[in-house]
Biopython code that builds the backbone (N, CA, C, O; Angstrom):
import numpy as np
from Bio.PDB.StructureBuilder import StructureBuilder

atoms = [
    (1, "UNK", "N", (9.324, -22.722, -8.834)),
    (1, "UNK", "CA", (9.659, -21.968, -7.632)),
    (1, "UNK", "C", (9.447, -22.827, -6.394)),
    (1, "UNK", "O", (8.757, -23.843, -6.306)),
    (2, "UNK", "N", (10.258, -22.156, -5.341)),
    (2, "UNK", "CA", (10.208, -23.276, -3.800)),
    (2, "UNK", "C", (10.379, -22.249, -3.058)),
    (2, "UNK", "O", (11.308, -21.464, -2.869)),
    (3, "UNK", "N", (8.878, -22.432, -2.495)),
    (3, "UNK", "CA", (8.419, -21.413, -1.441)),
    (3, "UNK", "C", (9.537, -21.015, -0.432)),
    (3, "UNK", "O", (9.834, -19.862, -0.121)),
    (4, "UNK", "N", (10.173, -22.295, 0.079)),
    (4, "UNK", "CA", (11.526, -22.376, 1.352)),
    (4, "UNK", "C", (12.592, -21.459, 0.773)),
    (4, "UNK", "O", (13.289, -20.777, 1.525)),
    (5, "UNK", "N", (12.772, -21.419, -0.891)),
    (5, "UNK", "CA", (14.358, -20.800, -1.039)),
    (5, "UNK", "C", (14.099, -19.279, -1.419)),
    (5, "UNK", "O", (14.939, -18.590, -1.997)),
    (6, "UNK", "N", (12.532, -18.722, -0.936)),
    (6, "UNK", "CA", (12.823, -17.401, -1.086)),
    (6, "UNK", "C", (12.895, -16.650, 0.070)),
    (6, "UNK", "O", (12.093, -17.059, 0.910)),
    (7, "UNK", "N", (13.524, -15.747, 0.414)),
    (7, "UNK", "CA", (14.383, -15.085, 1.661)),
    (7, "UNK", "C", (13.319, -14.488, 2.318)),
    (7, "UNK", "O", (13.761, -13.680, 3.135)),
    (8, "UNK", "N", (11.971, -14.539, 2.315)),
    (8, "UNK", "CA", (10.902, -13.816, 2.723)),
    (8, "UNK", "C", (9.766, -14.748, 3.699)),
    (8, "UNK", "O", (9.593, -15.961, 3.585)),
    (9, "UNK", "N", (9.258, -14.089, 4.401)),
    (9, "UNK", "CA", (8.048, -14.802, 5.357)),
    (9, "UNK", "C", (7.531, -15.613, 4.375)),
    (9, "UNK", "O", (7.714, -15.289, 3.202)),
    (10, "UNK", "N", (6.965, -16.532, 4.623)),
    (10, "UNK", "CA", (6.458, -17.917, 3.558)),
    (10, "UNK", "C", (4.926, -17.264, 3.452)),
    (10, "UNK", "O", (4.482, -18.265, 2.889)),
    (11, "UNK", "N", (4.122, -16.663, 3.512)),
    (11, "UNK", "CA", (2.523, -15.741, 3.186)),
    (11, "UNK", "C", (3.403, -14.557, 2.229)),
    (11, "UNK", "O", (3.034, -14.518, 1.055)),
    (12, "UNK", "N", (4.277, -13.806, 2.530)),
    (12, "UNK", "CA", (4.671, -12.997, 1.764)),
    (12, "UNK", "C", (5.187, -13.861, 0.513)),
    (12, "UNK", "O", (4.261, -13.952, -0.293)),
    (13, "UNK", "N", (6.460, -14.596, 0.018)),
    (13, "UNK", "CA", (6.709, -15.579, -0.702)),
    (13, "UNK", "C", (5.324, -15.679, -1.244)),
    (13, "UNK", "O", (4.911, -14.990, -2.177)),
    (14, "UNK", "N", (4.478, -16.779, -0.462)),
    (14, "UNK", "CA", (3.225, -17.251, -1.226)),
    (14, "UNK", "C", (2.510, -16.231, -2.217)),
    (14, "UNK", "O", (2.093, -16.474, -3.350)),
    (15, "UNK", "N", (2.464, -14.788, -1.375)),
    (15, "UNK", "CA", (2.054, -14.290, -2.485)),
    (15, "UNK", "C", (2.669, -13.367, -3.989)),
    (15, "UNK", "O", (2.150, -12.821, -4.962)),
    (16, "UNK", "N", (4.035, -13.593, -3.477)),
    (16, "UNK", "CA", (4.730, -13.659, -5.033)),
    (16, "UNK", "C", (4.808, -14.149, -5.682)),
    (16, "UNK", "O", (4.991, -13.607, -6.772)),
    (17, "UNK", "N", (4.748, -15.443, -5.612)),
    (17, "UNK", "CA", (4.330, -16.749, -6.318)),
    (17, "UNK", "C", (3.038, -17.047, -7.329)),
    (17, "UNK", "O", (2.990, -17.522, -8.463)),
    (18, "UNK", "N", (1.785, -16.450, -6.214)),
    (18, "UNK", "CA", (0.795, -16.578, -7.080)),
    (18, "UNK", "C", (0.825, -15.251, -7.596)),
    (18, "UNK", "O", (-0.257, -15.132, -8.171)),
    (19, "UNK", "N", (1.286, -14.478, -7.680)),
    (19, "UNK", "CA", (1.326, -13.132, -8.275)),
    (19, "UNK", "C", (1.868, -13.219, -9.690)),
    (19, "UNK", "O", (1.573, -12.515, -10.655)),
    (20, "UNK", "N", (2.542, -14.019, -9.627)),
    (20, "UNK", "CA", (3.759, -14.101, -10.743)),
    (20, "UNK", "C", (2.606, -14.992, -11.920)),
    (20, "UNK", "O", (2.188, -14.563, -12.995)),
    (21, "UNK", "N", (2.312, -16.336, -11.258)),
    (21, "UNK", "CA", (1.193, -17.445, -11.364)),
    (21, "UNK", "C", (0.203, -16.901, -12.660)),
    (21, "UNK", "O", (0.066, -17.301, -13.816)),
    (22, "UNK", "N", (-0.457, -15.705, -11.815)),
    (22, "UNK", "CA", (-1.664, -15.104, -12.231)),
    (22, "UNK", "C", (-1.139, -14.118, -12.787)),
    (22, "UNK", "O", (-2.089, -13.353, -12.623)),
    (23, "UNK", "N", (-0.044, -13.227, -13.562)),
    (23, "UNK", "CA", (0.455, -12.428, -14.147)),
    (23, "UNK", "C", (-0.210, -10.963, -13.463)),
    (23, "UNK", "O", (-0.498, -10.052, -14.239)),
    (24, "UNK", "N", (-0.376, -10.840, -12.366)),
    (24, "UNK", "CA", (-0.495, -9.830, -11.803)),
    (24, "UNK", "C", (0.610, -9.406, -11.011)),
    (24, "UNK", "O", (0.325, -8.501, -10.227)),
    (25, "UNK", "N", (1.561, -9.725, -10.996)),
    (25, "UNK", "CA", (3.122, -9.398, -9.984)),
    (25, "UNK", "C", (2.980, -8.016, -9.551)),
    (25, "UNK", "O", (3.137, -7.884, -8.337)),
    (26, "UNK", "N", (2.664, -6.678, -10.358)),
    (26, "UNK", "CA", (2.938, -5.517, -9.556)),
    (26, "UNK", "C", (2.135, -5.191, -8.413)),
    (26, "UNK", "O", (2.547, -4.715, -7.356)),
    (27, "UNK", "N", (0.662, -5.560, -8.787)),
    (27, "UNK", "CA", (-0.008, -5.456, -7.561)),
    (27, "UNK", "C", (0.220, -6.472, -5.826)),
    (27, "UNK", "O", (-0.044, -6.158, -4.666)),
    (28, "UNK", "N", (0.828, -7.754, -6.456)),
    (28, "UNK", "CA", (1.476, -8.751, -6.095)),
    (28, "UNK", "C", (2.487, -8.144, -4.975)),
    (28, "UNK", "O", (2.192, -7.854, -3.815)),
    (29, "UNK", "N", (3.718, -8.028, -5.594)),
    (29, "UNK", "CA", (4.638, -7.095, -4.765)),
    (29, "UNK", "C", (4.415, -6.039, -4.313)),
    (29, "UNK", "O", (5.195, -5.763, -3.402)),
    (30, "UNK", "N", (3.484, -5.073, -4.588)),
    (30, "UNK", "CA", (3.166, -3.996, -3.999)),
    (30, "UNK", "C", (2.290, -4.415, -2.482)),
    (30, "UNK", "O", (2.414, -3.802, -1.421)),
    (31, "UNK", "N", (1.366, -5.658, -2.728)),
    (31, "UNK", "CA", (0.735, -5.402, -1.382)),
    (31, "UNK", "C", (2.061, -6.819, -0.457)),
    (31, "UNK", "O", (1.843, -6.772, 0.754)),
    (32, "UNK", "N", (2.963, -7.660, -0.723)),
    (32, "UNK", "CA", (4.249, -8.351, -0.097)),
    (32, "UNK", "C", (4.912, -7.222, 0.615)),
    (32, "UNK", "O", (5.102, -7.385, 1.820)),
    (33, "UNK", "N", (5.389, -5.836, -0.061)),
    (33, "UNK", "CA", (5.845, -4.719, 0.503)),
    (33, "UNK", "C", (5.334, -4.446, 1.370)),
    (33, "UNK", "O", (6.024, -4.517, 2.387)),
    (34, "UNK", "N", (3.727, -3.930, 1.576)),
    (34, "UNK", "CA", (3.412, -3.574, 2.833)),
    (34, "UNK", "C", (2.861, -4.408, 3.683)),
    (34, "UNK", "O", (1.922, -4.087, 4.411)),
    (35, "UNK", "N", (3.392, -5.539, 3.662)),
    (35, "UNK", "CA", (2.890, -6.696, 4.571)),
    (35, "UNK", "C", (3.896, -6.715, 5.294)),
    (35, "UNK", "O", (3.741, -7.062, 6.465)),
    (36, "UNK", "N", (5.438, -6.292, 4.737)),
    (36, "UNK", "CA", (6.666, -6.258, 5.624)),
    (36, "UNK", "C", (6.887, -5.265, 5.990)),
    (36, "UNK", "O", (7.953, -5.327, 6.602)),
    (37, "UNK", "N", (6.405, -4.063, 5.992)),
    (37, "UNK", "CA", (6.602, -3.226, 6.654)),
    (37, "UNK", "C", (5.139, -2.473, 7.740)),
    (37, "UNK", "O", (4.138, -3.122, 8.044)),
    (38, "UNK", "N", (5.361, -1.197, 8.100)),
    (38, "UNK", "CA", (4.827, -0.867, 9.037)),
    (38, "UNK", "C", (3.555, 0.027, 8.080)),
    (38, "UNK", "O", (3.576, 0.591, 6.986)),
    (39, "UNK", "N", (2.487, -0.193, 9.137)),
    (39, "UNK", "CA", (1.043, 0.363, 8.210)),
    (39, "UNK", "C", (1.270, 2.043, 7.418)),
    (39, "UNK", "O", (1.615, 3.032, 8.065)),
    (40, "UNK", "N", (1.077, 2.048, 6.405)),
    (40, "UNK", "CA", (1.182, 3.676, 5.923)),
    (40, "UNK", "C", (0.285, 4.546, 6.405)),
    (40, "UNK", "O", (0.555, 5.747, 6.371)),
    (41, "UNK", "N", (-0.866, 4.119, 6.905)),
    (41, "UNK", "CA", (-1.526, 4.995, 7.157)),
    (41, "UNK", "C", (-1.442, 5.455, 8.539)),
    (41, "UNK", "O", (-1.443, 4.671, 9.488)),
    (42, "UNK", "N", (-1.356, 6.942, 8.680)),
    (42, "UNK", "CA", (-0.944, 7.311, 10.130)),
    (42, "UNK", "C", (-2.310, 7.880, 10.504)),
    (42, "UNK", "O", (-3.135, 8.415, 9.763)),
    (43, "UNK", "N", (-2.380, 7.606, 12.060)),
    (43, "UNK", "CA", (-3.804, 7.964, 12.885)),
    (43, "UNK", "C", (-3.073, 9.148, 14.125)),
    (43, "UNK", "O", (-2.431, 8.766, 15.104)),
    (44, "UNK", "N", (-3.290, 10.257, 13.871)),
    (44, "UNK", "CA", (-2.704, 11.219, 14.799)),
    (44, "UNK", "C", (-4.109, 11.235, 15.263)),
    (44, "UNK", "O", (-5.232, 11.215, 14.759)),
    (45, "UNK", "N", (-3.232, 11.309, 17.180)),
    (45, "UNK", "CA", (-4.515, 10.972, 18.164)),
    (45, "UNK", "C", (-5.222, 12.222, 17.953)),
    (45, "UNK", "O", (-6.406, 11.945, 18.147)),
    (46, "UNK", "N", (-5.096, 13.763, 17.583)),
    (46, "UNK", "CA", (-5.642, 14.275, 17.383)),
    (46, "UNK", "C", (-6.813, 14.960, 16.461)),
    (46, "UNK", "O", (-7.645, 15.866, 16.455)),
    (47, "UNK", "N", (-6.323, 13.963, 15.747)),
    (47, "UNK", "CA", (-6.952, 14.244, 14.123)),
    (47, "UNK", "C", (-7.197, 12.164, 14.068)),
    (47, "UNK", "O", (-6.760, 11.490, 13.135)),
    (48, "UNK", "N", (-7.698, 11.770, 14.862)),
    (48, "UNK", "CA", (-7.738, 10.504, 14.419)),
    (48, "UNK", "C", (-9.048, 10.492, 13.459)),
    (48, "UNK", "O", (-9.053, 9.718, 12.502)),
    (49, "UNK", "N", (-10.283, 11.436, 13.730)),
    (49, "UNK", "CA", (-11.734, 10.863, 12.821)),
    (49, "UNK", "C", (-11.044, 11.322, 11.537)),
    (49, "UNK", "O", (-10.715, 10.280, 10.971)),
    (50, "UNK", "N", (-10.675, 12.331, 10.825)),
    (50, "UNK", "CA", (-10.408, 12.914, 10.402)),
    (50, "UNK", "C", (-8.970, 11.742, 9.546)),
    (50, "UNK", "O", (-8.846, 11.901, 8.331)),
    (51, "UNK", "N", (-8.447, 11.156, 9.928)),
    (51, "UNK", "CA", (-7.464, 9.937, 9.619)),
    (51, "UNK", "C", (-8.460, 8.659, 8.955)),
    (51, "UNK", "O", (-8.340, 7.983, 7.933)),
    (52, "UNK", "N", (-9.418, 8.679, 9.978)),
    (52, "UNK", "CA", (-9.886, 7.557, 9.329)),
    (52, "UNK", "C", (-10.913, 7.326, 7.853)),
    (52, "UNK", "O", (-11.163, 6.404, 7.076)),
    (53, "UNK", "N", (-11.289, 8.717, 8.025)),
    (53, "UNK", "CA", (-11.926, 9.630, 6.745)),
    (53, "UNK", "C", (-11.521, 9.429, 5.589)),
    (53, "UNK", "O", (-12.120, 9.223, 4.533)),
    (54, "UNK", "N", (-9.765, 9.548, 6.022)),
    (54, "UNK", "CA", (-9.307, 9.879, 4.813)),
    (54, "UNK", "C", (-8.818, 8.512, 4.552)),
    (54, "UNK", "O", (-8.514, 8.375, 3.367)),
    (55, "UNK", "N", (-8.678, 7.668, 5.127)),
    (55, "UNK", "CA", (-8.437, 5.897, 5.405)),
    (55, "UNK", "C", (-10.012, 5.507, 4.228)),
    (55, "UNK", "O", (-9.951, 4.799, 3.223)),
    (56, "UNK", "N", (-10.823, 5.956, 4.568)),
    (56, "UNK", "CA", (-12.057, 5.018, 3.947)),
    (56, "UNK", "C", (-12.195, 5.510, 2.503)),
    (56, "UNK", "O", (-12.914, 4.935, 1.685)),
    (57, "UNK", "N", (-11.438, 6.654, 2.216)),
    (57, "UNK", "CA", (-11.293, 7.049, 0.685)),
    (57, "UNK", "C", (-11.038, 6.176, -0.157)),
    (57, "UNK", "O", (-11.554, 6.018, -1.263)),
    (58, "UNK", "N", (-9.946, 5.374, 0.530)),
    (58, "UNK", "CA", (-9.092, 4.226, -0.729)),
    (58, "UNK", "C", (-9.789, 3.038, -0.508)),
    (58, "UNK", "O", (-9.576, 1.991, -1.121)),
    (59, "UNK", "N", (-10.679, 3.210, 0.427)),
    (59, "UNK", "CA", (-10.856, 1.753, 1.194)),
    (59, "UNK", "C", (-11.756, 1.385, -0.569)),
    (59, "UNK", "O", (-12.356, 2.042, -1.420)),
    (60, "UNK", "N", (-11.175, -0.658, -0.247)),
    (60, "UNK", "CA", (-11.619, -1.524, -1.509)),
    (60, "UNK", "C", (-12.049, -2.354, -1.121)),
    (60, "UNK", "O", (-11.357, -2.964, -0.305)),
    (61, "UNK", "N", (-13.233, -2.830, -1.391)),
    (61, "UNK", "CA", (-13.458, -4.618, -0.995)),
    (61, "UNK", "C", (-13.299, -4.704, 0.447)),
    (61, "UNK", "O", (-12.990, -5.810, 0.890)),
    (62, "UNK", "N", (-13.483, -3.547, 1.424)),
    (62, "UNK", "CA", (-13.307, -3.981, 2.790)),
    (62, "UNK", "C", (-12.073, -5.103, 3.314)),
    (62, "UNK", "O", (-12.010, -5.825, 4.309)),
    (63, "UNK", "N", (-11.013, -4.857, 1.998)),
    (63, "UNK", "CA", (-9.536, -5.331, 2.420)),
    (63, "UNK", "C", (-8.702, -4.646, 2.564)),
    (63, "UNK", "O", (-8.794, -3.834, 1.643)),
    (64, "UNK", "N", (-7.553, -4.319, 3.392)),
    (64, "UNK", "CA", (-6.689, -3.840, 4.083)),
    (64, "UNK", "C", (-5.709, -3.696, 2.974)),
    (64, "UNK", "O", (-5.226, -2.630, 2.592)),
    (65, "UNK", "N", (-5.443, -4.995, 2.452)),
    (65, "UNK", "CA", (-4.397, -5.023, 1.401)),
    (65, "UNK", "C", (-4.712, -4.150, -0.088)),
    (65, "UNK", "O", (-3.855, -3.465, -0.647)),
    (66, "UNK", "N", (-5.835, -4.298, -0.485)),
    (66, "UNK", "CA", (-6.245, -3.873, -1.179)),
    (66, "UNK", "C", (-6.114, -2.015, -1.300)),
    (66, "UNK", "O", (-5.719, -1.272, -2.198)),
    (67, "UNK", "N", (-6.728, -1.746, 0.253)),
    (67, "UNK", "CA", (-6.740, -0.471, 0.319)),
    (67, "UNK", "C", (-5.489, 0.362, 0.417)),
    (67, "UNK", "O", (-5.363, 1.556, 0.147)),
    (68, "UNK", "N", (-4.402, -0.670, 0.943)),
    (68, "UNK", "CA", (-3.086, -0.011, 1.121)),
    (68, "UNK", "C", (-2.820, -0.014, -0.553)),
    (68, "UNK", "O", (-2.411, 1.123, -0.791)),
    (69, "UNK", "N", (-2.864, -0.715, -1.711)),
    (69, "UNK", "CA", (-2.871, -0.648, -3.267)),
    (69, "UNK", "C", (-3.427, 0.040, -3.665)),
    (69, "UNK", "O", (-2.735, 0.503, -4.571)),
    (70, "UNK", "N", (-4.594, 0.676, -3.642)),
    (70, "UNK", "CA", (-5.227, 2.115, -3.897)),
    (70, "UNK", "C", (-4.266, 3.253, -3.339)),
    (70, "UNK", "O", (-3.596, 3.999, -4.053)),
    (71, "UNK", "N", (-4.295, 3.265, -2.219)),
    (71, "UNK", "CA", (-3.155, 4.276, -1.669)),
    (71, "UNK", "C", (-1.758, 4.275, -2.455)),
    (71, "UNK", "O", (-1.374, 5.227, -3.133)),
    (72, "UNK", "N", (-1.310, 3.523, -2.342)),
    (72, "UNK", "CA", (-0.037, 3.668, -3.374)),
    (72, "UNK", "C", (0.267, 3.735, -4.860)),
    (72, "UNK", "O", (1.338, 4.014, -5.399)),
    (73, "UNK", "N", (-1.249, 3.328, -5.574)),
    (73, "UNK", "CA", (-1.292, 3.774, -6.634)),
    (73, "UNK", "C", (-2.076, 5.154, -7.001)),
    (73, "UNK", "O", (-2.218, 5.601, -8.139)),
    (74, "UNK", "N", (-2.480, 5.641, -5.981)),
    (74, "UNK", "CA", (-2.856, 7.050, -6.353)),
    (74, "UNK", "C", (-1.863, 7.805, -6.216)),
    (74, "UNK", "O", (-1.484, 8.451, -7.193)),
    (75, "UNK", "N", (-1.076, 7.933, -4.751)),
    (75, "UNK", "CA", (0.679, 8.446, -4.772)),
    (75, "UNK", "C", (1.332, 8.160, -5.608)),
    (75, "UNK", "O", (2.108, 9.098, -5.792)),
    (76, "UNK", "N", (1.607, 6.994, -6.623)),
    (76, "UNK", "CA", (2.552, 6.607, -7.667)),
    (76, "UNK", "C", (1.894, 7.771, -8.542)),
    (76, "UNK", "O", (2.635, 8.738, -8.720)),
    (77, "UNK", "N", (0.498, 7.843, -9.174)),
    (77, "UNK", "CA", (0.367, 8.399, -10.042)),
    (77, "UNK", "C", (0.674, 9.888, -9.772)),
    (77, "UNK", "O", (1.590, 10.534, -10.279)),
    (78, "UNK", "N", (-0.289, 10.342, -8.849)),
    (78, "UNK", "CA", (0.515, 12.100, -8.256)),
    (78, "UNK", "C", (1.648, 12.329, -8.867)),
    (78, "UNK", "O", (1.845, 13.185, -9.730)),
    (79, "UNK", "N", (2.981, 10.998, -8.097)),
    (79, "UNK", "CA", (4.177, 11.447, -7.851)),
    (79, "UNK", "C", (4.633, 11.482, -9.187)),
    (79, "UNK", "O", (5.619, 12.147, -9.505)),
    (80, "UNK", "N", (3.799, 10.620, -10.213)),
    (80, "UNK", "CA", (4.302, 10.690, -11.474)),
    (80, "UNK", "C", (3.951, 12.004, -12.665)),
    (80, "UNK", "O", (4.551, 12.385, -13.670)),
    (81, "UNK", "N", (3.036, 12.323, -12.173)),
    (81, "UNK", "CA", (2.145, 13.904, -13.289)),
    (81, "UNK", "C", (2.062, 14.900, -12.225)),
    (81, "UNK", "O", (1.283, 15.780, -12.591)),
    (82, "UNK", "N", (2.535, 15.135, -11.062)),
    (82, "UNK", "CA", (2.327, 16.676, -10.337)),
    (82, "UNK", "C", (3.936, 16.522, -9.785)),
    (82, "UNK", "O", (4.457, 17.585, -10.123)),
    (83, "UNK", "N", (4.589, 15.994, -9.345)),
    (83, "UNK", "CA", (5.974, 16.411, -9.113)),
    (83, "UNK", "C", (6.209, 15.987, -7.782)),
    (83, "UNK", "O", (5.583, 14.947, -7.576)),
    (84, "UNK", "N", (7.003, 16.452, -6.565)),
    (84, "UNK", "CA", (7.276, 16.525, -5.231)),
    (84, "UNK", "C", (5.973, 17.406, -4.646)),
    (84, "UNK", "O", (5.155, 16.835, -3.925)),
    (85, "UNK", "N", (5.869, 18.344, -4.873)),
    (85, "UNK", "CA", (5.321, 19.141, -4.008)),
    (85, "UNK", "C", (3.673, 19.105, -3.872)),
    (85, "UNK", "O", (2.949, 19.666, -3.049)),
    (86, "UNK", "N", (3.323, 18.178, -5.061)),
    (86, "UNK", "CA", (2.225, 18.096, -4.611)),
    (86, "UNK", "C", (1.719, 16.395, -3.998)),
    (86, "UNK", "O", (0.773, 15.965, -3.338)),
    (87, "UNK", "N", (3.058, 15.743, -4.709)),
    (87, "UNK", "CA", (2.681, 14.230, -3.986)),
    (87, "UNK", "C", (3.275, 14.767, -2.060)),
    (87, "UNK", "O", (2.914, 13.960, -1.203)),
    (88, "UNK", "N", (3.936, 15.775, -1.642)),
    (88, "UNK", "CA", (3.866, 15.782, -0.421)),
    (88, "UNK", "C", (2.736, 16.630, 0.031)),
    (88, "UNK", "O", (2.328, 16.823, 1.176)),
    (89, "UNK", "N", (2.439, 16.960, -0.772)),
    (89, "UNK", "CA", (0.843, 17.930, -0.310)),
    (89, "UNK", "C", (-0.343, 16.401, -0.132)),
    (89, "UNK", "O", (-1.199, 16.494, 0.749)),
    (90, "UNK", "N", (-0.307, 15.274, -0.874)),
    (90, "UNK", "CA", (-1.248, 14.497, -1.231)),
    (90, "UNK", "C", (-1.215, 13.522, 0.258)),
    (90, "UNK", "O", (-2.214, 13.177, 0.889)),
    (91, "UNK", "N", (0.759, 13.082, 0.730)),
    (91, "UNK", "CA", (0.741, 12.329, 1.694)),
    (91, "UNK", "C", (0.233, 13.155, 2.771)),
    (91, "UNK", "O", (-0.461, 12.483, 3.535)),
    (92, "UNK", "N", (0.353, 14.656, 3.182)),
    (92, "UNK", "CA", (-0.335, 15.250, 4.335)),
    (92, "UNK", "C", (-1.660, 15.250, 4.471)),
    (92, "UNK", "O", (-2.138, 15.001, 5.579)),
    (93, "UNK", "N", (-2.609, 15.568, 3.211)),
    (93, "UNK", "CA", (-3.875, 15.162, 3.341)),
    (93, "UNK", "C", (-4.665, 14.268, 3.676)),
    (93, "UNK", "O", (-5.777, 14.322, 4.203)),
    (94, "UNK", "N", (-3.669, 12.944, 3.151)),
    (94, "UNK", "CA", (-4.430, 11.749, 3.287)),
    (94, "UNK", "C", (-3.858, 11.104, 4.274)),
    (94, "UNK", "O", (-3.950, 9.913, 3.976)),
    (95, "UNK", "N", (-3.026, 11.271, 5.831)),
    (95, "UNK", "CA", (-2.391, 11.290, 6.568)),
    (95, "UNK", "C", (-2.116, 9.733, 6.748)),
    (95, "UNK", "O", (-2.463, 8.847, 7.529)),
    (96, "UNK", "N", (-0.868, 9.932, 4.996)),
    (96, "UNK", "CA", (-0.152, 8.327, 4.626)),
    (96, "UNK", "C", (1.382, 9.241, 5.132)),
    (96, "UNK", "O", (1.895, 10.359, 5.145)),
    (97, "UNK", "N", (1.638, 7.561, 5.570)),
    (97, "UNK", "CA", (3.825, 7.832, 5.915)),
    (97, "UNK", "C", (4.240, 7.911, 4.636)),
    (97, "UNK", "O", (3.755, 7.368, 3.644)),
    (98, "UNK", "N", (5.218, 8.660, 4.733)),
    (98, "UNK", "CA", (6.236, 8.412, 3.168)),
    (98, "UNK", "C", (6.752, 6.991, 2.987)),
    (98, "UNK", "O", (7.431, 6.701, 2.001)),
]
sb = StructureBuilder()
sb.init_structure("model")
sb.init_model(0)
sb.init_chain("A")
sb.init_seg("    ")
for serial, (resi, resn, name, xyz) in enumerate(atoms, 1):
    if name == "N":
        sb.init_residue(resn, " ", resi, " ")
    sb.init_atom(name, np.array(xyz, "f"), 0.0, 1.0, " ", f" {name:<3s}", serial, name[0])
structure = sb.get_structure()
């Protein structure tokens, strides 16, 4: 692989690379995903303690990346054994973006 010919920020790339490397790729691409996009976790100014509460639930290793991978693998699983209605019951609680 050559870091330059993949279409992605070269830290994102890098870490598909060693993802792949270290045969961990899903967790790999899962935290490349939210490195390119915008944070899931939402802080409504009104309910911000109450946001961050529910922020320190997933929290791992006092890493960001990490914790956004807890978060999305607890929603994967929800969304996979309770259906829609309760993985949108799960993102309101834990005040994650879709």
């Amino acid at each position: 692989f050559h870091l330059a010919t993949l279409p992605v920020d070269p830290r994102v790339g890098k870490m598909m690379i060693y993802g792949a490397l270290f045969g961990c790729i899903d967790p790999a691409l899962t935290i490349a995903a939210s490195m390119s996009a915008r944070n899931p976790f939402m802080s409504p100014f009104d309910k911000r303690d109450e946001a961050d509460a529910a922020r320190k639930e997933f929290a791992t290793a006092e890493s960001d990346h990490l914790t956004t991978l807890e978060a999305f693998n607890q929603w994967k699983e929800i969304r996979r054994t309770n259906g829609e209605r309760a993985t949108q019951s799960f993102l309101r609680e834990n005040f994650l973006s879709r």
